[in-house]
mmCIF entry with sequence, helices, sheets and N, C-alpha, C, O atoms, coordinates in Angstrom:
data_MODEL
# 
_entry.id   MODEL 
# 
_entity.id                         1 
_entity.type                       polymer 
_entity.pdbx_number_of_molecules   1 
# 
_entity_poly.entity_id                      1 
_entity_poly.type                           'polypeptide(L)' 
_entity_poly.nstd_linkage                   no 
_entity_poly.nstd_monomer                   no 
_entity_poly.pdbx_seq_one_letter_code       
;(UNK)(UNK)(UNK)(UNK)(UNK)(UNK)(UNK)(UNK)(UNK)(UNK)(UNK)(UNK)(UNK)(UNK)(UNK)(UNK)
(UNK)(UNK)(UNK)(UNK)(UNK)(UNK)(UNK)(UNK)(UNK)(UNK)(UNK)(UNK)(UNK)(UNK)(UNK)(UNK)
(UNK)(UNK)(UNK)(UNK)(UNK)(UNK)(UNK)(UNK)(UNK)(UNK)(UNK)(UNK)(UNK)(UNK)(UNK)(UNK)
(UNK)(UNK)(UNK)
;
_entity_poly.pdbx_seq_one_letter_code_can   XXXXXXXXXXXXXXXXXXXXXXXXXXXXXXXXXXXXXXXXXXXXXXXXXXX 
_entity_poly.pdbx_strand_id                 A 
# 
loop_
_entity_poly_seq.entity_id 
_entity_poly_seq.num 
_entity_poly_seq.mon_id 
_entity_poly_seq.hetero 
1 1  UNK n 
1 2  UNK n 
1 3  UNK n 
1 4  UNK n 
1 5  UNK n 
1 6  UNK n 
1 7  UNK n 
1 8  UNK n 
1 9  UNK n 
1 10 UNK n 
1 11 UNK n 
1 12 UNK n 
1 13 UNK n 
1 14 UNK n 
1 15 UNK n 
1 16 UNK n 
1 17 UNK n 
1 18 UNK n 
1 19 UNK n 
1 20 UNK n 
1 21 UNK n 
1 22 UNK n 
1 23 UNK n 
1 24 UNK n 
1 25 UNK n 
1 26 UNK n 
1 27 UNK n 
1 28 UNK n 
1 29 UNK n 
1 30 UNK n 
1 31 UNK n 
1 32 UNK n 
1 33 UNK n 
1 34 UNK n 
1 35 UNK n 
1 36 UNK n 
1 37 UNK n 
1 38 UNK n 
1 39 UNK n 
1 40 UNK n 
1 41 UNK n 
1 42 UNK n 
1 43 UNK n 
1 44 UNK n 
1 45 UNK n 
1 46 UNK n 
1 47 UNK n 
1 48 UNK n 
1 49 UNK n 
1 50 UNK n 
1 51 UNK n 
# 
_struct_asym.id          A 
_struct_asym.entity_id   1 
# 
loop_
_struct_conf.conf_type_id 
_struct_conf.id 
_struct_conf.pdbx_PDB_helix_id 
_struct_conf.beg_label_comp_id 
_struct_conf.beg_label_asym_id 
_struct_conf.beg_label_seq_id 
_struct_conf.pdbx_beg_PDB_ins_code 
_struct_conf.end_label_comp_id 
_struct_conf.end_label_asym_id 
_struct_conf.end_label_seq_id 
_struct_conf.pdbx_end_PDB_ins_code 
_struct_conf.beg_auth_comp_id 
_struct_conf.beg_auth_asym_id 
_struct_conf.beg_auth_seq_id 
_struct_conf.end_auth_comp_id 
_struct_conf.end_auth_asym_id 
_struct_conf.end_auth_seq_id 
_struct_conf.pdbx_PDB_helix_class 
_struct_conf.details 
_struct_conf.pdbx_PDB_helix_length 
HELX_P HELX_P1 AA1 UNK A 2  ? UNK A 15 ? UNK A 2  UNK A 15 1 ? 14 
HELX_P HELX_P2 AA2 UNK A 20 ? UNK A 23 ? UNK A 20 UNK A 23 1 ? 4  
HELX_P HELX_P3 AA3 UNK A 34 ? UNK A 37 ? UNK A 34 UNK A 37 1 ? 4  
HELX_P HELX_P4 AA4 UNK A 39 ? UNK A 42 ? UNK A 39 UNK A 42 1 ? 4  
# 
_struct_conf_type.id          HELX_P 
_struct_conf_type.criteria    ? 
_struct_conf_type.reference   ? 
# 
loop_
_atom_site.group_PDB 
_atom_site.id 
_atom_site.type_symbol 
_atom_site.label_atom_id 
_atom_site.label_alt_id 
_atom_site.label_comp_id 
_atom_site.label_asym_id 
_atom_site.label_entity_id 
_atom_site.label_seq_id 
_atom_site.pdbx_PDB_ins_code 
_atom_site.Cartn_x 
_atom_site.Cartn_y 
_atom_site.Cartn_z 
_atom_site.occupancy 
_atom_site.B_iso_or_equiv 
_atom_site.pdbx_formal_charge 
_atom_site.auth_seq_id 
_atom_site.auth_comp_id 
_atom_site.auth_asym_id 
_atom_site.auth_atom_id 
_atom_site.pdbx_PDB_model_num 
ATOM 1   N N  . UNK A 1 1  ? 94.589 104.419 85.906 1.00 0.00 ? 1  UNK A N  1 
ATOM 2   C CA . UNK A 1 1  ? 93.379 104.002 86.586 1.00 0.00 ? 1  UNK A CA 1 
ATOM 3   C C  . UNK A 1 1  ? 92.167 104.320 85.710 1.00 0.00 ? 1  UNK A C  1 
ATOM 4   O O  . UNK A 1 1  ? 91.598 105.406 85.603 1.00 0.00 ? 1  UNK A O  1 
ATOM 5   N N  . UNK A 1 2  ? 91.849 103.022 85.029 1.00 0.00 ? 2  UNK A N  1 
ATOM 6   C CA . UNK A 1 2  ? 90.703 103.611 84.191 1.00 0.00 ? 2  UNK A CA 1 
ATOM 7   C C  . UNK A 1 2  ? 89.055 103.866 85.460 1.00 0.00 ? 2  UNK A C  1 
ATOM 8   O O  . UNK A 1 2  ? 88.188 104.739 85.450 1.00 0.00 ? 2  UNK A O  1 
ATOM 9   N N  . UNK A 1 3  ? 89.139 103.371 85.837 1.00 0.00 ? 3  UNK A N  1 
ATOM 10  C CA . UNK A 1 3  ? 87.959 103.297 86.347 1.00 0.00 ? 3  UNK A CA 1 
ATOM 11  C C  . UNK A 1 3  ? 87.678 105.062 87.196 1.00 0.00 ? 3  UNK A C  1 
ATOM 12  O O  . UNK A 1 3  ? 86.631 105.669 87.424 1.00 0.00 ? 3  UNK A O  1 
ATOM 13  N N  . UNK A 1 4  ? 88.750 105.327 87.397 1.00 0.00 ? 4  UNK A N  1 
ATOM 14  C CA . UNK A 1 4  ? 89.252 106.639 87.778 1.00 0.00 ? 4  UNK A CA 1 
ATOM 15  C C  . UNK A 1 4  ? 88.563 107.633 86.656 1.00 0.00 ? 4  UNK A C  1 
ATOM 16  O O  . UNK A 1 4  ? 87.528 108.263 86.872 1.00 0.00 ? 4  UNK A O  1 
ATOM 17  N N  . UNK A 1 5  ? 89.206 107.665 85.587 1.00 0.00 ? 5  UNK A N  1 
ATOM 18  C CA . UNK A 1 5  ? 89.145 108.466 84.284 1.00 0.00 ? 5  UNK A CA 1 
ATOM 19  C C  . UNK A 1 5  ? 87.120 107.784 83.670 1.00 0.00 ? 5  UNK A C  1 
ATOM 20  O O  . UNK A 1 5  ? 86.818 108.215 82.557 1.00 0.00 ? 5  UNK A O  1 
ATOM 21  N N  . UNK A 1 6  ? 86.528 107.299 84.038 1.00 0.00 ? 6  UNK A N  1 
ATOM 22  C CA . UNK A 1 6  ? 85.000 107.229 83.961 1.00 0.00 ? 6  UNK A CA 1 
ATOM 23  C C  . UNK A 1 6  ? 84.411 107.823 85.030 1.00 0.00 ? 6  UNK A C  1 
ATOM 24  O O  . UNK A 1 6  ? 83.592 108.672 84.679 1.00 0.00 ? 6  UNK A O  1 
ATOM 25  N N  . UNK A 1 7  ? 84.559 107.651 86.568 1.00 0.00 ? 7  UNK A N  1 
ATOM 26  C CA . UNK A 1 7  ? 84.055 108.312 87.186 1.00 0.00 ? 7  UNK A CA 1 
ATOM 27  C C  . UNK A 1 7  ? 84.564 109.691 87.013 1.00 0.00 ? 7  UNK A C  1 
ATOM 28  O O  . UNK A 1 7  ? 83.851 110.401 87.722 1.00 0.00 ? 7  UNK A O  1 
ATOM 29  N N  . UNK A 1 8  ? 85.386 110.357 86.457 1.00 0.00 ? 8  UNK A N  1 
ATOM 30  C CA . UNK A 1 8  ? 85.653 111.709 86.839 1.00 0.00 ? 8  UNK A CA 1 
ATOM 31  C C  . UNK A 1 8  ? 84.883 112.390 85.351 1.00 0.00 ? 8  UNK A C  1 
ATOM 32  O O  . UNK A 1 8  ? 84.296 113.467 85.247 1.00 0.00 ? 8  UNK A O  1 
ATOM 33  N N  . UNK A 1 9  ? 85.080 111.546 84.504 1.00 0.00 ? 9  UNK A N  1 
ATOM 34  C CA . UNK A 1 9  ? 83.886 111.914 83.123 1.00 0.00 ? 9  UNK A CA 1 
ATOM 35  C C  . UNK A 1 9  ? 82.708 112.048 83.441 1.00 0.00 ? 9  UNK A C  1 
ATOM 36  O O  . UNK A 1 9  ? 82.164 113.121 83.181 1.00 0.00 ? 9  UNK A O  1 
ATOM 37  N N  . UNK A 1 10 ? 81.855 110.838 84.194 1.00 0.00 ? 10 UNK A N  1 
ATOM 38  C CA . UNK A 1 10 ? 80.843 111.038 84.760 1.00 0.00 ? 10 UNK A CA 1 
ATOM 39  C C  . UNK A 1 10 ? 80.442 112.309 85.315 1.00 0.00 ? 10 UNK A C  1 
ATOM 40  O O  . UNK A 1 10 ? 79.485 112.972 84.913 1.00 0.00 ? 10 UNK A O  1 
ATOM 41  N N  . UNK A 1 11 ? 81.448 112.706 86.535 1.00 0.00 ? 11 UNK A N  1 
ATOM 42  C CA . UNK A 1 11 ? 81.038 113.354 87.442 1.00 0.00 ? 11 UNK A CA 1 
ATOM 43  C C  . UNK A 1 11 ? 80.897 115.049 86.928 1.00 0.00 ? 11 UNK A C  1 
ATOM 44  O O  . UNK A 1 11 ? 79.994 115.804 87.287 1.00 0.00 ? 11 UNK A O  1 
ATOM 45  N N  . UNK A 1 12 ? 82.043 115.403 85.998 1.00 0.00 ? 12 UNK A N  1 
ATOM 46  C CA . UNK A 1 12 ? 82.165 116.503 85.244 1.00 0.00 ? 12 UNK A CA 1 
ATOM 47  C C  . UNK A 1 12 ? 80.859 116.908 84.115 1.00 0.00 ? 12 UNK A C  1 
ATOM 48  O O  . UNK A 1 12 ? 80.453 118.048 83.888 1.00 0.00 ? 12 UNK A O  1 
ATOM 49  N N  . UNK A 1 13 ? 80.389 115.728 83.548 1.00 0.00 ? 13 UNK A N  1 
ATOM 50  C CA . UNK A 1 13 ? 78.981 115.971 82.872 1.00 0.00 ? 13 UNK A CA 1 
ATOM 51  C C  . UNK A 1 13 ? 78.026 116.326 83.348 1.00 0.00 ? 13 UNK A C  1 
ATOM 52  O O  . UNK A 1 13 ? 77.376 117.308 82.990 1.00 0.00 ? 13 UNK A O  1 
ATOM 53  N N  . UNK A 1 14 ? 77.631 115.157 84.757 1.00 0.00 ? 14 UNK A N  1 
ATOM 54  C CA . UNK A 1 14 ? 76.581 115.240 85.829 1.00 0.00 ? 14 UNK A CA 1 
ATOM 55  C C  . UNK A 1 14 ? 76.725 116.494 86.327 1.00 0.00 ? 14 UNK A C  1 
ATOM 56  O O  . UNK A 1 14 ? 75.864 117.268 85.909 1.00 0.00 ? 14 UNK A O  1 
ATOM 57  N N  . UNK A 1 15 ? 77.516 116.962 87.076 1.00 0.00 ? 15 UNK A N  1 
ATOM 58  C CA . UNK A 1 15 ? 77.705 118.361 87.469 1.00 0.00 ? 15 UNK A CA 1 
ATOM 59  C C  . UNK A 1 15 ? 77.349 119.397 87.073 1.00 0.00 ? 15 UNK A C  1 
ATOM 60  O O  . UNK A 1 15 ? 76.805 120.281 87.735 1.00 0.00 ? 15 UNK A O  1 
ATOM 61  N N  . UNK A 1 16 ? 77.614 119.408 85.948 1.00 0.00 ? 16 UNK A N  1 
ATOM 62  C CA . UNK A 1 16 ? 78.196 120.258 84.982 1.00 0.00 ? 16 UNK A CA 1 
ATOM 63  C C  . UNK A 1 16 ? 78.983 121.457 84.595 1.00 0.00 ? 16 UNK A C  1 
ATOM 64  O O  . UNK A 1 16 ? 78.868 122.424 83.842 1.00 0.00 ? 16 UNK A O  1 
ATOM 65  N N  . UNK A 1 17 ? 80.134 120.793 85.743 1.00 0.00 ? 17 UNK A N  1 
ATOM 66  C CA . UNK A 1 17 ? 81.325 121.266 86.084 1.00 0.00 ? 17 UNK A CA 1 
ATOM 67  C C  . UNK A 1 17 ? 82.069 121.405 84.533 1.00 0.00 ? 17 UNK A C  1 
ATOM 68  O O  . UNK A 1 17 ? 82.614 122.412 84.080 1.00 0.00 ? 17 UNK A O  1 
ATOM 69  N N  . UNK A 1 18 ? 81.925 120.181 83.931 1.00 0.00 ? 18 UNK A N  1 
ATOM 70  C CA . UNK A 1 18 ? 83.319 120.544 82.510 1.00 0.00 ? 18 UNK A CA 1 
ATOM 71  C C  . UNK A 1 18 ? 83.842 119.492 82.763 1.00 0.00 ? 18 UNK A C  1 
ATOM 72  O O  . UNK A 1 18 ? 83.721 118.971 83.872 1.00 0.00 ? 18 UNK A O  1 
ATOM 73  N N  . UNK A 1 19 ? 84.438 119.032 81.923 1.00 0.00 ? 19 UNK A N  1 
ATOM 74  C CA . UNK A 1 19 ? 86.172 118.554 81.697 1.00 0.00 ? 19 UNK A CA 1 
ATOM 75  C C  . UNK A 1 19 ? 87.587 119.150 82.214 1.00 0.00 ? 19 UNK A C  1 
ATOM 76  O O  . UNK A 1 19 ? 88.613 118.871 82.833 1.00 0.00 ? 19 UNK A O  1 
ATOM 77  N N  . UNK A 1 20 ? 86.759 120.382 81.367 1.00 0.00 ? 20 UNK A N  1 
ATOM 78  C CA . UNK A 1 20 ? 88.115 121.190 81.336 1.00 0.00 ? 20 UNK A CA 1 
ATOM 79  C C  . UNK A 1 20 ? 87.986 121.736 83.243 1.00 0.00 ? 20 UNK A C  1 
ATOM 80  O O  . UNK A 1 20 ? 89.124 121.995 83.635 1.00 0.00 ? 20 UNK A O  1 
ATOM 81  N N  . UNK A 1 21 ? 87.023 121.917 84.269 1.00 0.00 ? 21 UNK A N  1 
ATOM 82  C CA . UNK A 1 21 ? 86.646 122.120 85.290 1.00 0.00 ? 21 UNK A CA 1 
ATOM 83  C C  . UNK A 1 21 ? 87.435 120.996 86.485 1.00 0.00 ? 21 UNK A C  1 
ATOM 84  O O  . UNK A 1 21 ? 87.864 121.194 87.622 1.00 0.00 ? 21 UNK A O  1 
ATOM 85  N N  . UNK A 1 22 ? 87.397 120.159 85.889 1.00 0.00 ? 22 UNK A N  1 
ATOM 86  C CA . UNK A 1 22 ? 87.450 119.154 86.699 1.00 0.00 ? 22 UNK A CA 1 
ATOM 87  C C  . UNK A 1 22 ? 89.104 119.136 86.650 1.00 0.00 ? 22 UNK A C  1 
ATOM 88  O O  . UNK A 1 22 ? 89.542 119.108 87.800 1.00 0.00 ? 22 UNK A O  1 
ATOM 89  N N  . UNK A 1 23 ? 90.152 119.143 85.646 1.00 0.00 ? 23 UNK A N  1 
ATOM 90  C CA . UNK A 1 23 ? 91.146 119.032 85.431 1.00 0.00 ? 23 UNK A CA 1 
ATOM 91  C C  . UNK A 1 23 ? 92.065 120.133 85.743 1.00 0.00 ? 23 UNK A C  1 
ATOM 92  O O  . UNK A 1 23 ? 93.295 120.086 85.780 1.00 0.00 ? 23 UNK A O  1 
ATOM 93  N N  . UNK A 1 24 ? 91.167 121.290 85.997 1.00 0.00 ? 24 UNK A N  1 
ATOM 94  C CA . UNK A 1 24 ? 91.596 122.474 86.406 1.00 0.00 ? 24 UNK A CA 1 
ATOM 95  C C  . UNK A 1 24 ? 91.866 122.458 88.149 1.00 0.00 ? 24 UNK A C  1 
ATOM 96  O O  . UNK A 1 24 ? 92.433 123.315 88.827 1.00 0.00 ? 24 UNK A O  1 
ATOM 97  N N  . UNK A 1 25 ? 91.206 121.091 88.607 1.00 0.00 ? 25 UNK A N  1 
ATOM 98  C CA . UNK A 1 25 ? 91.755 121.136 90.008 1.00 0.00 ? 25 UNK A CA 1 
ATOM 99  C C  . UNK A 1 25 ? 92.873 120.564 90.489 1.00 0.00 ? 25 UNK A C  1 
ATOM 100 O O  . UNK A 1 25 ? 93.569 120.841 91.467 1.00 0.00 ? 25 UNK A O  1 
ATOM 101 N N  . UNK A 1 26 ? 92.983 119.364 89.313 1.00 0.00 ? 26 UNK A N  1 
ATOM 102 C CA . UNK A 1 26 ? 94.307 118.749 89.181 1.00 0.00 ? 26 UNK A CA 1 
ATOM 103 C C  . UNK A 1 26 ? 94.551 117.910 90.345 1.00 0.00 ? 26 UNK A C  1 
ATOM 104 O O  . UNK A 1 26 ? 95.708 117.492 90.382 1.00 0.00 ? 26 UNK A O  1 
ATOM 105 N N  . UNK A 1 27 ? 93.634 117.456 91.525 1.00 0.00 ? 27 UNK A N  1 
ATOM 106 C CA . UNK A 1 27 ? 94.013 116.635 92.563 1.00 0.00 ? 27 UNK A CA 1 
ATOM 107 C C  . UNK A 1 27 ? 94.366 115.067 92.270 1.00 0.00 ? 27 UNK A C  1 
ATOM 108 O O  . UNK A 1 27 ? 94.950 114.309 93.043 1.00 0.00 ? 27 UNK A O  1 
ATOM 109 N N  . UNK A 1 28 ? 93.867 114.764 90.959 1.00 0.00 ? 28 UNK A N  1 
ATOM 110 C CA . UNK A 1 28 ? 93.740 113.531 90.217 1.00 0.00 ? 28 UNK A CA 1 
ATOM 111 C C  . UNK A 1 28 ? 94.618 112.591 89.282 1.00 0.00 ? 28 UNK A C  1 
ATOM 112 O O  . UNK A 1 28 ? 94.722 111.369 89.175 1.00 0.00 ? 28 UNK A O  1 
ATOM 113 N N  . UNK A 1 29 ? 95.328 113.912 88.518 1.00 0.00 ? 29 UNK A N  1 
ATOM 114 C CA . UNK A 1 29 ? 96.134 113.050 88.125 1.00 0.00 ? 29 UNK A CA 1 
ATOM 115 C C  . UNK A 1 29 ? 96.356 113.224 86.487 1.00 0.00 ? 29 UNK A C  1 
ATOM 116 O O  . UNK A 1 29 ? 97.334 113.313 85.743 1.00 0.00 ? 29 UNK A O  1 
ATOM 117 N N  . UNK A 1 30 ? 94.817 113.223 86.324 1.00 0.00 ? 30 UNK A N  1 
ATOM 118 C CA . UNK A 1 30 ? 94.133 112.802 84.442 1.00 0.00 ? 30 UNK A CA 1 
ATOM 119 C C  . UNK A 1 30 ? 94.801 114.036 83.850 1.00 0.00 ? 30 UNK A C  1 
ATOM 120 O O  . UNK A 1 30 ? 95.077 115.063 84.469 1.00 0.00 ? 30 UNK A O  1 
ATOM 121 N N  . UNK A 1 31 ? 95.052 113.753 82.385 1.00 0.00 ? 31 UNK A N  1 
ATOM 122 C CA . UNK A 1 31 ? 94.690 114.594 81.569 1.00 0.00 ? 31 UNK A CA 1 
ATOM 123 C C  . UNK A 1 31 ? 93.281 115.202 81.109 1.00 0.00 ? 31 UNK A C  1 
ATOM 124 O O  . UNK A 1 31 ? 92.288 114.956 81.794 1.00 0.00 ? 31 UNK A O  1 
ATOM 125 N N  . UNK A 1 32 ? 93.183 115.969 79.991 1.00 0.00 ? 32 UNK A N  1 
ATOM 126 C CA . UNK A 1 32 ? 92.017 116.597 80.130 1.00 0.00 ? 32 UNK A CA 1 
ATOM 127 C C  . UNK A 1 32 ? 91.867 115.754 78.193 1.00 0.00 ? 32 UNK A C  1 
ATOM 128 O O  . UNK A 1 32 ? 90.821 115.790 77.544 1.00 0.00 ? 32 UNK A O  1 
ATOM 129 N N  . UNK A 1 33 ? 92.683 115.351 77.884 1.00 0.00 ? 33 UNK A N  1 
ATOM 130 C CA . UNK A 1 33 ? 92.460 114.534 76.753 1.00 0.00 ? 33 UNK A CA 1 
ATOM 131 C C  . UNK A 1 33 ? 92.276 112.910 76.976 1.00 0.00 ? 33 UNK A C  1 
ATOM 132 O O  . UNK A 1 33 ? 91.574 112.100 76.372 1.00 0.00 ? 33 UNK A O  1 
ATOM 133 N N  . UNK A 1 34 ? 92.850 112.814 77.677 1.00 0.00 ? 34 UNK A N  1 
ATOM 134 C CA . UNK A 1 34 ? 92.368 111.100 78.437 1.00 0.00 ? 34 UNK A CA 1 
ATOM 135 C C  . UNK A 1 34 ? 91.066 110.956 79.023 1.00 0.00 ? 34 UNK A C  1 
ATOM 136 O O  . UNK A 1 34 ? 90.622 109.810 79.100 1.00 0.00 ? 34 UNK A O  1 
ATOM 137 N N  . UNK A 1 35 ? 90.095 112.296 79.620 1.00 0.00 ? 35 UNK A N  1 
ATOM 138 C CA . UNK A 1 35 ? 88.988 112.021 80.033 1.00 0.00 ? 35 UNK A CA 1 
ATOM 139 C C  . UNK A 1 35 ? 88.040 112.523 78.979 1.00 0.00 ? 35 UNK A C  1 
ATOM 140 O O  . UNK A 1 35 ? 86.824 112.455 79.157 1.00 0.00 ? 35 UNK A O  1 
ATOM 141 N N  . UNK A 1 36 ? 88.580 113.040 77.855 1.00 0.00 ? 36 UNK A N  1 
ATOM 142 C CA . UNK A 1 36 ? 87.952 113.406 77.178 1.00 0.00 ? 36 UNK A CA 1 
ATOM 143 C C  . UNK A 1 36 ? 87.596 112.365 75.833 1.00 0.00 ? 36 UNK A C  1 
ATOM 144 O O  . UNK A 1 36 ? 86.562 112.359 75.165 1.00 0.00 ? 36 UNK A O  1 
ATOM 145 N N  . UNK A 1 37 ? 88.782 111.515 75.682 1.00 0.00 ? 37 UNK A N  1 
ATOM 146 C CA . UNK A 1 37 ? 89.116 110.014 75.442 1.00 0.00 ? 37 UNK A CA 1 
ATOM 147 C C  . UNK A 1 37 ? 87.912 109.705 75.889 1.00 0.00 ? 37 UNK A C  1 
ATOM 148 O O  . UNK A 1 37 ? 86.941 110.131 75.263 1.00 0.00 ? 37 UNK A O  1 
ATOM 149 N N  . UNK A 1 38 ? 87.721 108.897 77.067 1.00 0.00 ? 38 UNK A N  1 
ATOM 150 C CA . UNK A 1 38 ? 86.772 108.312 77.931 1.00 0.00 ? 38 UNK A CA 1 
ATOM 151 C C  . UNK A 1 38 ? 84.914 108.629 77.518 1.00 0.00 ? 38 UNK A C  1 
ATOM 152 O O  . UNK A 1 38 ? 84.035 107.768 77.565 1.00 0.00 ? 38 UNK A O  1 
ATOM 153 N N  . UNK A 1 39 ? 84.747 109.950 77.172 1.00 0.00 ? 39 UNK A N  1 
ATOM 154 C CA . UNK A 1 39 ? 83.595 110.682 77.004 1.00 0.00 ? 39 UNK A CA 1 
ATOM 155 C C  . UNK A 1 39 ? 83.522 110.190 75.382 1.00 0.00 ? 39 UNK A C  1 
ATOM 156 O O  . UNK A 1 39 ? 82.628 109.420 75.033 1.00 0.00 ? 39 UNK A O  1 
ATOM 157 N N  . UNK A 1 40 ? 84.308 110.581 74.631 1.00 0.00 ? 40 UNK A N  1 
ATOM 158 C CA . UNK A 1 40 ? 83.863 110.060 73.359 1.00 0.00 ? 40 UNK A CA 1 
ATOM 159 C C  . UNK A 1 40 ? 83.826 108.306 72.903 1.00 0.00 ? 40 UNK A C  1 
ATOM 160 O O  . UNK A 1 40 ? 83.308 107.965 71.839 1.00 0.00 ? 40 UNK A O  1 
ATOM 161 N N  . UNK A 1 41 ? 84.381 107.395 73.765 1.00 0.00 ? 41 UNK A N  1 
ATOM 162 C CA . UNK A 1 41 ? 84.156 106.226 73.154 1.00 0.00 ? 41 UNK A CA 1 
ATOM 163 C C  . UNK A 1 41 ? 83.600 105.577 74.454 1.00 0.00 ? 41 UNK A C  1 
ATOM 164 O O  . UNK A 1 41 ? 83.396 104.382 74.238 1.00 0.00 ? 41 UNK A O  1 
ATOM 165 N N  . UNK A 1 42 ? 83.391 105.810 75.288 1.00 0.00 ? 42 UNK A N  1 
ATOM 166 C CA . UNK A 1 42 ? 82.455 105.198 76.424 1.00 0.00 ? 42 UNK A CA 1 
ATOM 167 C C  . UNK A 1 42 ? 81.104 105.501 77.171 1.00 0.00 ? 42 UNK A C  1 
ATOM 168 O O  . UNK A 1 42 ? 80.285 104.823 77.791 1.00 0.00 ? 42 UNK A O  1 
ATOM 169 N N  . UNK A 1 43 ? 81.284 107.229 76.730 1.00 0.00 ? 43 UNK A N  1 
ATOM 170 C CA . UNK A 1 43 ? 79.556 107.681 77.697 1.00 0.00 ? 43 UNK A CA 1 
ATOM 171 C C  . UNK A 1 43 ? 78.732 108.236 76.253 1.00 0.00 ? 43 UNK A C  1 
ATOM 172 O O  . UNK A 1 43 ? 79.141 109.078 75.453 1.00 0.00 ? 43 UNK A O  1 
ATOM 173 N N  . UNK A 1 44 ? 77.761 107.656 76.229 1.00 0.00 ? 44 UNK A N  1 
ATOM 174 C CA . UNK A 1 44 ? 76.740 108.169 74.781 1.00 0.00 ? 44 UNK A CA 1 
ATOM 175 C C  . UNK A 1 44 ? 75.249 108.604 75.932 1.00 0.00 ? 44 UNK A C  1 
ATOM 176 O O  . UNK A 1 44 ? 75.229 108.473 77.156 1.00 0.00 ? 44 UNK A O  1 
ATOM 177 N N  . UNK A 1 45 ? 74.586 108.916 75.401 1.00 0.00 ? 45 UNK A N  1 
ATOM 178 C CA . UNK A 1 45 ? 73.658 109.538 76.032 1.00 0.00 ? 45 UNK A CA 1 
ATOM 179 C C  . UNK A 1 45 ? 72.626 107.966 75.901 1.00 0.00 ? 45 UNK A C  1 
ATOM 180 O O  . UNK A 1 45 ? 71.521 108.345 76.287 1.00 0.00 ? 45 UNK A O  1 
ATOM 181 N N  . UNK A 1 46 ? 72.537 106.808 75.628 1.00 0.00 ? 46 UNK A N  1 
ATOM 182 C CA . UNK A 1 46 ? 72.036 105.626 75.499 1.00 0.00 ? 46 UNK A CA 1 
ATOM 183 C C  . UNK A 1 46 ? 72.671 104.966 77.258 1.00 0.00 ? 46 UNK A C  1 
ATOM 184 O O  . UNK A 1 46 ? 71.941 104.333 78.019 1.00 0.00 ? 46 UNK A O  1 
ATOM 185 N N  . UNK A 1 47 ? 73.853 105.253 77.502 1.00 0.00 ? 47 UNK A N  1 
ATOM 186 C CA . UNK A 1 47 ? 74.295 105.104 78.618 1.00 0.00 ? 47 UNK A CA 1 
ATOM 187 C C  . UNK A 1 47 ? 73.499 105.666 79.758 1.00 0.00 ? 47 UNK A C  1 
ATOM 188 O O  . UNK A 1 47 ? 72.683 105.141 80.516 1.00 0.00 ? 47 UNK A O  1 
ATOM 189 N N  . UNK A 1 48 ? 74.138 107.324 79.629 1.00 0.00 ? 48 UNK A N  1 
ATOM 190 C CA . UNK A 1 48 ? 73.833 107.939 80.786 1.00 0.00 ? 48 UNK A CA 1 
ATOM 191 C C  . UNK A 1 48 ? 72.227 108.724 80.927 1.00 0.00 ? 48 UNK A C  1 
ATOM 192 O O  . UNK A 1 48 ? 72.069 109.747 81.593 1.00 0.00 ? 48 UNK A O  1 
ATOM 193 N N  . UNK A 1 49 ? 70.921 107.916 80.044 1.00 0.00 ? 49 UNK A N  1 
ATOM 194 C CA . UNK A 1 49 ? 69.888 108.121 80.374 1.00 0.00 ? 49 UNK A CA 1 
ATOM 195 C C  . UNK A 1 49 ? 69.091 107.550 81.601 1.00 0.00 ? 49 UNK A C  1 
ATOM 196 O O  . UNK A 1 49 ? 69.647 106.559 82.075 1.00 0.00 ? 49 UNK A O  1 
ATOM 197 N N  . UNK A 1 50 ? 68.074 107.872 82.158 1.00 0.00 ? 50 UNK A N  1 
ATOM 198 C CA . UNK A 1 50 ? 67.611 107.196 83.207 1.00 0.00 ? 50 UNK A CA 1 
ATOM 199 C C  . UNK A 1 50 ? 66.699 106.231 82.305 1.00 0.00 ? 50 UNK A C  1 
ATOM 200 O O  . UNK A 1 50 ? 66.362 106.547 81.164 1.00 0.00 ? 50 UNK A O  1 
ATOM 201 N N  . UNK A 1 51 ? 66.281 104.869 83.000 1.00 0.00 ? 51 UNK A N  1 
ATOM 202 C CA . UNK A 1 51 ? 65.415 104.347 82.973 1.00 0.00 ? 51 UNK A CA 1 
ATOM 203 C C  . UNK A 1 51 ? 63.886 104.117 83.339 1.00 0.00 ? 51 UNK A C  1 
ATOM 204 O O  . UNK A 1 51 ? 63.297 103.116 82.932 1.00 0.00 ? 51 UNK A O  1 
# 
């Protein structure tokens, strides 16, 4: 479920819970290298700035 593995990147930055935080609850599923995958070739700070 990619769309899964962006929102949980999202949500771990926004938070600023972690990666490693978020995967530590394990209700989800992800690895902690698959969302970490996700963070390096999909969220840049050009993304997740406000407008």
């Amino acid at each position: 479920m990619s769309w899964l593995r962006h929102l949980l990147a999202l949500f771990a930055l926004g938070t600023h819970i972690g990666i490693r935080g978020i995967v530590a609850t394990g209700e989800h599923g992800e690895s902690e290298a698959a969302l970490r995958h996700v963070r390096r070739h999909f969220i840049t700070v050009a993304t997740s700035a406000p407008r």
